[in-house]
SEDRENDREN-196301 format. One record per residue (C-alpha): residue number from 1; residue in three letters; x negated, y, z. Coordinates in Angstrom, 1 decimal. Each point is the difference from the previous one (the first is absolute). Layout:
// SEDRENDREN-196301
+------+------+--------+--------+--------+
| resi | resn |   east |  north |     up |
+------+------+--------+--------+--------+
|  NUM |  ALA |      X |      Y |      Z |
...
+------+------+--------+--------+--------+
// end
This chain:
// SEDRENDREN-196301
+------+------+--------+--------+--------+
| resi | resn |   east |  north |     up |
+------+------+--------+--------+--------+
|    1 |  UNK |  -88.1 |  124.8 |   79.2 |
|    2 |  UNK |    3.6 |    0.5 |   -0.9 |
|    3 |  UNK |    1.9 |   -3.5 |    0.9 |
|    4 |  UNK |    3.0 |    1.5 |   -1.9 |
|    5 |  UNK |   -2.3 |   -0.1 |   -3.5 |
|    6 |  UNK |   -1.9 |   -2.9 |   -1.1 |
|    7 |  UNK |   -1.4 |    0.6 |   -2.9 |
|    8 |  UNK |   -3.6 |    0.3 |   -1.0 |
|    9 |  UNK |   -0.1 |   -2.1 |    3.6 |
|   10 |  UNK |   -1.7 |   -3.2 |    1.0 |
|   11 |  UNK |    1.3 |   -2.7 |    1.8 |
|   12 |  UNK |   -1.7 |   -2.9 |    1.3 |
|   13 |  UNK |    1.8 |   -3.3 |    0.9 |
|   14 |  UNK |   -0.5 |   -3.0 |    1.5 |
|   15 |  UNK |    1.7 |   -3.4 |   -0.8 |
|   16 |  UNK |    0.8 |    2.2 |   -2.9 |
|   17 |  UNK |    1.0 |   -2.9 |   -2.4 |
|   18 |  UNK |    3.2 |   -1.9 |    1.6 |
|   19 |  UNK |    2.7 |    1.4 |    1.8 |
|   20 |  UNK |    0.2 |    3.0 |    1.7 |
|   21 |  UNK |   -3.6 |    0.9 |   -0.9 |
|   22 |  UNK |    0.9 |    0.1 |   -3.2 |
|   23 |  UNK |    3.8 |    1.4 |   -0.2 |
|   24 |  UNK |   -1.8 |    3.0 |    2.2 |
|   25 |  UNK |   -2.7 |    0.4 |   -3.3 |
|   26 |  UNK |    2.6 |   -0.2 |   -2.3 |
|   27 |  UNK |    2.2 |    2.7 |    1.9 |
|   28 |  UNK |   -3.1 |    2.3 |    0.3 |
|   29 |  UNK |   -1.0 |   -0.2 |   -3.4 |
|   30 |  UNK |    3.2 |    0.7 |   -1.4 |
|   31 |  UNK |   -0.4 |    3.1 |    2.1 |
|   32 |  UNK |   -3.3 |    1.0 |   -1.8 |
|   33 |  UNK |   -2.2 |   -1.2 |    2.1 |
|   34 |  UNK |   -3.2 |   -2.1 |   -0.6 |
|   35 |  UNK |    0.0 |   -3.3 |    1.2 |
|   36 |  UNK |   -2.9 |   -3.2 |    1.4 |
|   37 |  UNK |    1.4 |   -2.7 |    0.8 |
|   38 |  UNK |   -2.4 |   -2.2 |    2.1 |
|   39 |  UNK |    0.7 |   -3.6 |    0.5 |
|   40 |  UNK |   -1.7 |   -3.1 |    0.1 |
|   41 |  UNK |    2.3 |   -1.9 |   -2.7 |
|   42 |  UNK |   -1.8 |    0.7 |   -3.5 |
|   43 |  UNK |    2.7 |   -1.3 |   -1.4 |
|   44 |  UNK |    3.0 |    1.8 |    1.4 |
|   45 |  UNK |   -2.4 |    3.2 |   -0.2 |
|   46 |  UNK |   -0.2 |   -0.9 |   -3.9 |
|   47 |  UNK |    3.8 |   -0.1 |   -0.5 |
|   48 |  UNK |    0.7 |    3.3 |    1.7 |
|   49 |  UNK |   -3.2 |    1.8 |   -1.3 |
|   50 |  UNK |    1.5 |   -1.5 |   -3.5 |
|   51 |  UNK |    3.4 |    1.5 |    0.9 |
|   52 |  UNK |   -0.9 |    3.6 |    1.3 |
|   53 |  UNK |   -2.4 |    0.5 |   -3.4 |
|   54 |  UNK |    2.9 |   -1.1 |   -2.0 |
|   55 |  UNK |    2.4 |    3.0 |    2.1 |
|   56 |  UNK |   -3.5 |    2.5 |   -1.0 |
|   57 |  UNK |   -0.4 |   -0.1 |    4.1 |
|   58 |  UNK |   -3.6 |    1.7 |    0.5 |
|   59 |  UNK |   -1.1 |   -3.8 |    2.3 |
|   60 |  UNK |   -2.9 |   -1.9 |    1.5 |
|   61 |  UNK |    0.1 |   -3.3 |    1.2 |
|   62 |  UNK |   -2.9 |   -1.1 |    1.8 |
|   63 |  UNK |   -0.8 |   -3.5 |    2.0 |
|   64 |  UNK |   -0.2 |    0.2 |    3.1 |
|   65 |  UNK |    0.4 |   -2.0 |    3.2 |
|   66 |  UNK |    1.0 |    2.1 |    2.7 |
|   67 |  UNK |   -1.7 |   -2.4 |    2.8 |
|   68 |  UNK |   -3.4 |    0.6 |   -1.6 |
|   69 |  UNK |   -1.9 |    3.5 |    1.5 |
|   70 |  UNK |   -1.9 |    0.5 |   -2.9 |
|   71 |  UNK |    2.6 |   -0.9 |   -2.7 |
|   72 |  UNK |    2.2 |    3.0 |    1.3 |
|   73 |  UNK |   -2.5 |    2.3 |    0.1 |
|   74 |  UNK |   -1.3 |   -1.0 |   -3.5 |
|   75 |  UNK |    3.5 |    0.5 |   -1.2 |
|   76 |  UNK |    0.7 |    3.2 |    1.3 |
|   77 |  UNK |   -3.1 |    1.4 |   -1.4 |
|   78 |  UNK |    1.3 |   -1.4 |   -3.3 |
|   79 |  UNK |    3.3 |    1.9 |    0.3 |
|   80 |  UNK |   -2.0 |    3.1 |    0.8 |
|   81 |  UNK |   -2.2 |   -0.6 |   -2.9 |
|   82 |  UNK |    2.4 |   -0.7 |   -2.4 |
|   83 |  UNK |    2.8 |    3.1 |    1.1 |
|   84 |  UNK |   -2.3 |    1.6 |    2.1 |
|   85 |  UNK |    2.2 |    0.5 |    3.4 |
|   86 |  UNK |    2.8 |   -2.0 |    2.1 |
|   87 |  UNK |    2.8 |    2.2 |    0.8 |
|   88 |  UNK |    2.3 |   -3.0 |    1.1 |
|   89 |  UNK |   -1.2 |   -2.9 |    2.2 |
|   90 |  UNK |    2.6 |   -3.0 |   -0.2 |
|   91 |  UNK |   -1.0 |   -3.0 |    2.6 |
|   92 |  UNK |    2.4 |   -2.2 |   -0.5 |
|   93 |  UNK |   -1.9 |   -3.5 |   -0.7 |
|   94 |  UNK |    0.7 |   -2.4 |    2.1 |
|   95 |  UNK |    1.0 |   -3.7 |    1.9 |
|   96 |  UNK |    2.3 |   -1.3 |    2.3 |
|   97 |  UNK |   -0.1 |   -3.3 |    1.7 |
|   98 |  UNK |    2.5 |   -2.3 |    1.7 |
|   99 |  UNK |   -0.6 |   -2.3 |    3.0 |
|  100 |  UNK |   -0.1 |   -0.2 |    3.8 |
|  101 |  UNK |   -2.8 |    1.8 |    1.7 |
|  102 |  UNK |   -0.7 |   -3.5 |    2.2 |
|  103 |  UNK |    0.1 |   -2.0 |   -3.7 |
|  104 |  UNK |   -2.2 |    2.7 |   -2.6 |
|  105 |  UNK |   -3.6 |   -0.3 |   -0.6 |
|  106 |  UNK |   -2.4 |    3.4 |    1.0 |
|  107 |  UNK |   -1.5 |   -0.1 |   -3.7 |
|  108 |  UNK |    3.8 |    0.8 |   -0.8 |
|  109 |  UNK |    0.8 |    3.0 |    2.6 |
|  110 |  UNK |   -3.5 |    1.0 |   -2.1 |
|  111 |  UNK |    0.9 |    0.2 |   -3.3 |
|  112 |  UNK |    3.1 |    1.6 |    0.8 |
|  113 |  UNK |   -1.7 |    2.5 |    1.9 |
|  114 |  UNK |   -3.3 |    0.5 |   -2.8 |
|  115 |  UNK |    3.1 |    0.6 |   -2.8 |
|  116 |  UNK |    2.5 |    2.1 |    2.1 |
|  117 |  UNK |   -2.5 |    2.0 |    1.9 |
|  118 |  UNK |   -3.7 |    0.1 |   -0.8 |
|  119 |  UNK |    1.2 |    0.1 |   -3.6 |
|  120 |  UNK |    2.4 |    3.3 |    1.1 |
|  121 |  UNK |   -3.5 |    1.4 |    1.9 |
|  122 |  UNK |   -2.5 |   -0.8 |   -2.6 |
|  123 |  UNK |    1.7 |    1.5 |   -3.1 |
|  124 |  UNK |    1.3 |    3.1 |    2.2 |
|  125 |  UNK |   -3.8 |    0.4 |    1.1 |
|  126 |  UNK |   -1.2 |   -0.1 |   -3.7 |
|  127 |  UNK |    2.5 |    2.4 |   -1.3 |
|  128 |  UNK |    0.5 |    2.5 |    2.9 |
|  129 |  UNK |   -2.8 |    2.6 |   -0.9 |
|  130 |  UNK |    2.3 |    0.8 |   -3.5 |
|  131 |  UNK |    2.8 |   -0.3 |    1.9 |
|  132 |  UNK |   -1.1 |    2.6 |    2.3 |
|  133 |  UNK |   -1.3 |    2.3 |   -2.6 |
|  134 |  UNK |    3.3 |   -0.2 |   -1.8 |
|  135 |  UNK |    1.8 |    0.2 |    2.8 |
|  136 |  UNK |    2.0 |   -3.1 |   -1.0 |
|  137 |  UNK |    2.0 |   -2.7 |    2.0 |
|  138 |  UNK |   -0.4 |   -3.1 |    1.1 |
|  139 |  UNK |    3.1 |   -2.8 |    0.0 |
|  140 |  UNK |    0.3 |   -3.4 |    2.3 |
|  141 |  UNK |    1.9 |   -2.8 |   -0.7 |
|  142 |  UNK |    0.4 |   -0.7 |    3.6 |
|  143 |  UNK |    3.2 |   -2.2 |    1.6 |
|  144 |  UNK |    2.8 |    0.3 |    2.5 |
|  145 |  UNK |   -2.3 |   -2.9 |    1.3 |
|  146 |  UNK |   -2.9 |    2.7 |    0.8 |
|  147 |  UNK |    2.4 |    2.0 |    2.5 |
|  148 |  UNK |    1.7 |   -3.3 |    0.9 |
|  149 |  UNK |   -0.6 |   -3.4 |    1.0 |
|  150 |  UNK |    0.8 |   -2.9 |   -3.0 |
|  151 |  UNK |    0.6 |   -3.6 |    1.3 |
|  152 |  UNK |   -2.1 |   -2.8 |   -2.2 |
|  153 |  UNK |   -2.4 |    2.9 |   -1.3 |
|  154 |  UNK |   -2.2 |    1.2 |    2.4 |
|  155 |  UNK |   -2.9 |    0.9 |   -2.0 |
|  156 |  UNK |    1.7 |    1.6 |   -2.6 |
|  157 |  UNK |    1.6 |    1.7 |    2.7 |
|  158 |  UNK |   -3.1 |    1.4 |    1.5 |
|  159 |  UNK |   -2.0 |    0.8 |   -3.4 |
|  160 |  UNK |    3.1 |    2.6 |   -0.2 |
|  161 |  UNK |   -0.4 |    0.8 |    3.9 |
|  162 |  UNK |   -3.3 |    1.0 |   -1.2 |
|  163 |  UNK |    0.7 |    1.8 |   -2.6 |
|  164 |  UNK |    2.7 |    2.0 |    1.7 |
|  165 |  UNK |   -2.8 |    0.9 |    2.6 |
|  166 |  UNK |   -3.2 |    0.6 |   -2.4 |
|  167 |  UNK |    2.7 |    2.3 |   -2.4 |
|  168 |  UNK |    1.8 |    1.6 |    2.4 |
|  169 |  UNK |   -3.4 |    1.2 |    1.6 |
|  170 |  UNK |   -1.7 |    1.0 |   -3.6 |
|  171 |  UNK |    3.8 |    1.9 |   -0.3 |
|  172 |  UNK |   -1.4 |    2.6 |    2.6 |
|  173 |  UNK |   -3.6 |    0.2 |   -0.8 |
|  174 |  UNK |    0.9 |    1.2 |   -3.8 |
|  175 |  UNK |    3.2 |    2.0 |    0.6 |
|  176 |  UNK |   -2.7 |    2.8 |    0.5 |
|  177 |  UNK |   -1.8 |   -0.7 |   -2.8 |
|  178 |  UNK |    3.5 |    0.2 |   -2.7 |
|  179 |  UNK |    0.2 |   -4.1 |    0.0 |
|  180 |  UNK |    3.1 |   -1.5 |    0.4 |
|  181 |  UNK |    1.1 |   -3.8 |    1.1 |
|  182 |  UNK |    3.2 |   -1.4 |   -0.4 |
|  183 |  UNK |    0.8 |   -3.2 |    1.3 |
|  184 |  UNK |    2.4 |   -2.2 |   -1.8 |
|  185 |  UNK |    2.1 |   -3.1 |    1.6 |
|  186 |  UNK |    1.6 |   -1.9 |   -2.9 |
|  187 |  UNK |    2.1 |   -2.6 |    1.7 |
|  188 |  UNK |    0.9 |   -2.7 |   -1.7 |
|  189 |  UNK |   -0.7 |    0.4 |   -3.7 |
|  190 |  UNK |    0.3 |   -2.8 |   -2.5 |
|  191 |  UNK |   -3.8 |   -0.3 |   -0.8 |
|  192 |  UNK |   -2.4 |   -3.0 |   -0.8 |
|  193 |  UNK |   -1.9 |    0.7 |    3.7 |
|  194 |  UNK |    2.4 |   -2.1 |    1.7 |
|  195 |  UNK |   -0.6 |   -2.9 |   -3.0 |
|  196 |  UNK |   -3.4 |    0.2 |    0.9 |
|  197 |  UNK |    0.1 |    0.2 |    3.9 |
|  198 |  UNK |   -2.8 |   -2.0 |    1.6 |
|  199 |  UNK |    1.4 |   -3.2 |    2.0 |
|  200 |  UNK |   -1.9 |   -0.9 |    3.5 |
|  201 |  UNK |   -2.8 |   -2.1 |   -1.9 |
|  202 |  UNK |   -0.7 |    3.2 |   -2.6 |
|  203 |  UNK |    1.8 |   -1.8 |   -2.7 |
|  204 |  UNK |    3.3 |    1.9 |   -1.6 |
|  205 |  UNK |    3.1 |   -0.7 |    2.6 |
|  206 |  UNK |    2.2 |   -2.4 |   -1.0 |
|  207 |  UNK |    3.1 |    0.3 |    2.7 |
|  208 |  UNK |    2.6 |    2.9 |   -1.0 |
|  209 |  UNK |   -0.2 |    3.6 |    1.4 |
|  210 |  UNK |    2.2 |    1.3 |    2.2 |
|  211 |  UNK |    1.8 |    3.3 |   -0.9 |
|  212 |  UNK |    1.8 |    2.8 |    1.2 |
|  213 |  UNK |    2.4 |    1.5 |   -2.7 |
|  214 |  UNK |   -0.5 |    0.8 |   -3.5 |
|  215 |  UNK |   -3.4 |    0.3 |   -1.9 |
|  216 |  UNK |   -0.2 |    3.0 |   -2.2 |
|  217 |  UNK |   -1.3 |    0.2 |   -3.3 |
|  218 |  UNK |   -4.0 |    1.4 |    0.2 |
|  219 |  UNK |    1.7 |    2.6 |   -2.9 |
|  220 |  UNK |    2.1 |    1.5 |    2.9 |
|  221 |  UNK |   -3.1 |    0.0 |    2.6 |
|  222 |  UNK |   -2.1 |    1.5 |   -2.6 |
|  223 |  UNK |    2.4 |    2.9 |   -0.8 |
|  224 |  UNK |    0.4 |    0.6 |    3.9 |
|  225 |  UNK |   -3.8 |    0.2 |    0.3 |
|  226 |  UNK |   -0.3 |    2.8 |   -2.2 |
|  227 |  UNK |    3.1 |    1.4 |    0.7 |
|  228 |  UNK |   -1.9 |    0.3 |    3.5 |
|  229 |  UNK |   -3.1 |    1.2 |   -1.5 |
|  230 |  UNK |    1.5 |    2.5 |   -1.1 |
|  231 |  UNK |    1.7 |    0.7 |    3.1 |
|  232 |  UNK |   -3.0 |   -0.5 |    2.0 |
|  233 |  UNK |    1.4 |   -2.5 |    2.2 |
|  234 |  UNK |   -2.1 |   -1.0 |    2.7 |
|  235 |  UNK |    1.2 |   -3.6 |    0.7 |
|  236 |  UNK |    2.6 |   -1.4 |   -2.5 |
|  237 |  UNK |    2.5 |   -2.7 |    0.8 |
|  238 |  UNK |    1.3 |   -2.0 |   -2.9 |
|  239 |  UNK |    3.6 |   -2.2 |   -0.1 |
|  240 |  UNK |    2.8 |    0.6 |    2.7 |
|  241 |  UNK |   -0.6 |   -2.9 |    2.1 |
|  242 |  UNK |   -4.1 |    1.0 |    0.2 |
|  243 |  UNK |    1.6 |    3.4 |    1.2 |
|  244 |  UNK |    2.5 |   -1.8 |    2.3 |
|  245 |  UNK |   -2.9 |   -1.8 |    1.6 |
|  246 |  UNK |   -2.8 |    2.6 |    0.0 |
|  247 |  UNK |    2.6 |    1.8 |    2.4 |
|  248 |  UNK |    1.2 |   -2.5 |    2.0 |
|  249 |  UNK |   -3.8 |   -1.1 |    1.0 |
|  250 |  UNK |   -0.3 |    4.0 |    0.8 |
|  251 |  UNK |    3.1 |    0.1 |    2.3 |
|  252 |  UNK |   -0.5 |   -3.3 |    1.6 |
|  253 |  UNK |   -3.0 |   -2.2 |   -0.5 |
|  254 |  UNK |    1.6 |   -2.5 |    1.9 |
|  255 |  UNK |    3.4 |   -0.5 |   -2.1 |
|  256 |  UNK |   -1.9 |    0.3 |   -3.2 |
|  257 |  UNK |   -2.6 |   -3.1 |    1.6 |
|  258 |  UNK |    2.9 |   -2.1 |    1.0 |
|  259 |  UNK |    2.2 |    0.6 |   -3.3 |
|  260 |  UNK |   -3.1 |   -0.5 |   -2.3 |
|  261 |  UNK |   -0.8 |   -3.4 |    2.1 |
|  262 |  UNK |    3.1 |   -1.5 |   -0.9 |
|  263 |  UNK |    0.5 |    1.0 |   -3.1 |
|  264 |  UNK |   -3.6 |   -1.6 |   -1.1 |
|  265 |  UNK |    0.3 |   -2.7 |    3.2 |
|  266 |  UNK |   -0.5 |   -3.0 |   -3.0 |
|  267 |  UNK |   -2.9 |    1.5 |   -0.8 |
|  268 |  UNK |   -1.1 |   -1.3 |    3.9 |
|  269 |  UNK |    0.6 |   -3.5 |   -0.2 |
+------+------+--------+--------+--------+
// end
C-alpha cells in the first residue's frame, strides 16, 4: 500500500461519527479515500453519512457497537462486501471514566475495558485478513495514560495499558507480513468523551475534570494522524504538553508520578 496515496483506498473507523473519529473520516476522504464510519449513534452516523454524500464522499455508515463480538465482525464483513477490502483500520472508539479506584464499581472498570479494548481487538480481528492481503495499516487511539499512570482513571488507564501491549505486540508479528501500526496519543482534545465520562456508579460524571494545558481542536489531531500515516509514524504524540509528559514519564517515572499527583491531587479527596 502506498500511505502517501489514498485514493481508490478504504478506511475503516471506529467512533467514526463525533470527534476525532470523524475529523479523521473527513480528512481522509478529502484525500480520496473511501470511508465507514462505525459507531453506535444512528443518529450522529445519519448526520455525517448525510454530510459526506452531500461532499460526493464514496461512504458507509454502519451500526455497530464495538463491545458486541459479533456486531464487529458483522460489520466488517459489511465493509468488505460493500468496497470489497480495508486498506485503513481506524480504532479510535472509545470511554473514559472518572473516580477513585477504592470508590468505582467493577461493572465500570468493565465497560471501559469492553469499549477501549475488546472493541479495538474484535474489529482488528474481523478486518485483519484484508488488511494483510493489502498490506494496509492499522491506527490506535491509545493515551499518554497507556505509557503512564492517570490519577482518578484507573481503568481507562489500563484499557490503554492494554492496548499499548496487545498493539505493540501485533506491531511485530505483521511488520513481516507489509502491515503497519501506528499508535496515536492525542492528549487533551476538546471532544464529547470527556462529557460522557462514566462517574464511580456508571452514571455520566458530574464533578469537573482536571486538565493539563490546552485542548486541541480534533481538526488539528486529525491532520496530524494522517500527516503521520503518511509518514509512517510508529507512535504519535499529539499537543505539546502530551509531548512534555510522555517524556518526562520516560526520563523519570518518579517526577512524572509525583508532578501528575499533584496536579490532579482534587481528584483524591
Amino acid at each position: 500500500m502506498d500511505r502517501r496515496n489514498f485514493k481508490g483506498k478504504v478506511a475503516v473507523v471506529t467512533g467514526g461519527a463525533s470527534g476525532i473519529g470523524l475529523a479523521v473520516c473527513r480528512e481522509l476522504a478529502e484525500h480520496g479515500a473511501a470511508v465507514a464510519m462505525l459507531d453506535m449513534d444512528n443518529e450522529t452516523l445519519a448526520l455525517a453519512q448525510n454530510e459526506f454524500e452531500d461532499k460526493e464522499f464514496e461512504i458507509l455508515a454502519v451500526k455497530c457497537d464495538v463491545t458486541r463480538q459479533a456486531e464487529c465482525f458483522k460489520a466488517i464483513d459489511r465493509v468488505l462486501s460493500h468496497f470489497g477490502r480495508i486498506d485503513i483500520l481506524f480504532n479510535n472508539a472509545g470511554i473514559t471514566q472518572r473516580g477513585l479506584f477504592s470508590q468505582t464499581k467493577i461493572e465500570v472498570i468493565q465497560k471501559v475495558m469492553d469499549v477501549n479494548f475488546f472493541g479495538s481487538l474484535y474489529c482488528t480481528k474481523a478486518a485483519l485478513d484484508s488488511l494483510i492481503e493489502n498490506k494496509g495499516v492499522i491506527i490506535v487511539n491509545e493515551s499518554i495514560a497507556g505509557v503512564a499512570p492517570l490519577v482518578g482513571r484507573t481503568g481507562y488507564s489500563a484499557s490503554k495499558h492494554a492496548l499499548h501491549g496487545l498493539f505493540t505486540s501485533l506491531r511485530c508479528e505483521l511488520r513481516s507480513k507489509g502491515v503497519h501500526v501506528m499508535i496515536v496519543a492525542p492528549g487533551f482534545i476538546k471532544t464529547n468523551l470527556q462529557t460522557r465520562a462514566l462517574g464511580t456508579d456508571g452514571k455520566i460524571a458530574t464533578h469537573e475534570q482536571t486538565r493539563i494545558g490546552k485542548q486541541d481542536t480534533p481538526q488539528n489531531a486529525a491532520k496530524m494522524i494522517v500527516k503521520g500515516l503518511q509518514k509512517e509514524k510508529s507512535n504519535l504524540i499529539l499537543t505539546f504538553m502530551g509531548r512534555l509528559g510522555y517524556y518526562i514519564h520516560r526520563l523519570s517515572p518518579i517526577l512524572y508520578e509525583k508532578m501528575m499527583t499533584n496536579r490532579f491531587k482534587k481528584e483524591l479527596s
